[in-house]
C-alpha positions in Angstrom: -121.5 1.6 -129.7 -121.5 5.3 -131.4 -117.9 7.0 -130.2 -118.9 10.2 -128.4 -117.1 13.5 -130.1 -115.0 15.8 -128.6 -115.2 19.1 -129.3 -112.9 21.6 -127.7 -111.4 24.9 -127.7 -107.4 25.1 -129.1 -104.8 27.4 -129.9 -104.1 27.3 -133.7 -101.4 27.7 -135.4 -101.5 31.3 -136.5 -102.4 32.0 -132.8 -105.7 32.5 -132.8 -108.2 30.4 -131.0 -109.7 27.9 -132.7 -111.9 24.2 -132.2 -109.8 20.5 -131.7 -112.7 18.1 -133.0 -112.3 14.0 -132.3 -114.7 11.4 -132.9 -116.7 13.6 -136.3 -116.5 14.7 -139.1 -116.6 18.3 -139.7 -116.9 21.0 -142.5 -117.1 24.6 -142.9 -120.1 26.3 -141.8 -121.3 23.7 -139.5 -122.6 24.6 -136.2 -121.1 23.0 -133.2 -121.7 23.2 -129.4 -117.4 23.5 -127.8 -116.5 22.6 -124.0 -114.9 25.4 -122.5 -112.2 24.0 -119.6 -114.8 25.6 -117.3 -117.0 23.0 -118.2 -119.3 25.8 -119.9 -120.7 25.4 -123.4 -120.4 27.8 -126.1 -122.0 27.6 -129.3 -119.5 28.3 -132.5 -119.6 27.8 -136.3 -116.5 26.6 -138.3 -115.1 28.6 -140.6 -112.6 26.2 -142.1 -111.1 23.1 -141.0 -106.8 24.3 -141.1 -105.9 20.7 -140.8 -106.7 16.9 -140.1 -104.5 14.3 -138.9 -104.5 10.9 -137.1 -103.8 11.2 -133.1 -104.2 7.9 -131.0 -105.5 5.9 -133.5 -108.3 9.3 -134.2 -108.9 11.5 -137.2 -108.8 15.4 -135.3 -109.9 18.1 -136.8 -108.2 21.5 -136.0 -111.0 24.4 -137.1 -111.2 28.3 -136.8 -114.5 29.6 -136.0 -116.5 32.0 -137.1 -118.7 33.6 -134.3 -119.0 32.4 -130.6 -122.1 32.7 -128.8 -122.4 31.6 -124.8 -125.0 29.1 -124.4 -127.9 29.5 -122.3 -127.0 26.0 -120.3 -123.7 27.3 -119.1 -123.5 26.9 -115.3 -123.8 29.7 -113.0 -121.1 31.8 -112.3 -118.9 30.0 -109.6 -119.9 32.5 -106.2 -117.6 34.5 -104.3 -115.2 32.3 -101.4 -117.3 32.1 -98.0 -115.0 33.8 -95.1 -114.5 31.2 -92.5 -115.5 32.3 -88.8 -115.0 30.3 -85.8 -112.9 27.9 -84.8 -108.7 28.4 -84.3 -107.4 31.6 -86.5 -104.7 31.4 -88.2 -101.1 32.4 -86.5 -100.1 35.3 -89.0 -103.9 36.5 -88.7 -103.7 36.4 -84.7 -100.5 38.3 -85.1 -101.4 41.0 -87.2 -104.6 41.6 -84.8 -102.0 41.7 -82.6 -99.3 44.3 -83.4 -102.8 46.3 -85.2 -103.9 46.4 -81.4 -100.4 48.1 -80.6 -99.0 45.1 -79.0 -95.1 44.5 -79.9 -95.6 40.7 -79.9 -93.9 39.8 -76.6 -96.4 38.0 -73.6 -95.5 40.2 -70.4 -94.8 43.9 -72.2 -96.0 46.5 -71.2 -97.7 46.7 -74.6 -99.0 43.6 -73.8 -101.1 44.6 -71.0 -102.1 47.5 -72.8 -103.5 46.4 -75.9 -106.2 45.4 -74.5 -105.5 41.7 -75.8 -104.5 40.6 -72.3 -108.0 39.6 -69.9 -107.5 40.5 -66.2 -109.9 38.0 -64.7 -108.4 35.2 -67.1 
């Protein structure tokens, strides 16, 4: 059974971004597809490999790139959070209606009654 490689982005030494390679061999000027933590795929080229060493038994290569170009099989986007309506709102929500709806918070007050919160035929 082949091991599967692992290509992934890394912070180098210098601080600059760079590619963590397991599982193959690499050189410079090899094109590579790298996993982004998004689980997007970005197409790079190595520029040089800065080191090799064995980790877990694995030769990694650590490799600064060249150029980066976003793939065309990236996912989508994630889409904006859906607003939940219905169901039981949340306390600080219900109270900020509230006191919006010039109530002072207390059931019987004056400002109760006059908010508009309170339902006479209830």
């Amino acid at each position: 059974m082949a091991k599967k490689s692992q290509i992934t982005f890394a912070k180098l030494e210098d601080g600059a971004w760079g590619l963590r390679v397991v599982g193959v061999k690499v050189k410079a000027d090899d094109k590579v597809t790298a996993r982004k933590r998004d689980g997007s795929q970005v197409k790079a080229t190595i520029d040089a490999v800065i080191d090799n060493r064995l980790e877990k038994g694995e030769r990694v290569y650590y490799c600064s790139i060249r150029k980066t170009e976003e793939s065309s099989t990236a996912p989508p986007p994630p889409s904006p959070p859906v607003r939940r309506t219905g169901g039981f709102p949340n306390r600080n929500t219900a109270r900020s209606r509230a006191r919006r709806a010039g109530w002072d918070g207390e059931v019987g007050s004056p400002s109760y009654y006059d908010s508009g919160l309170y339902d006479e035929e209830s």
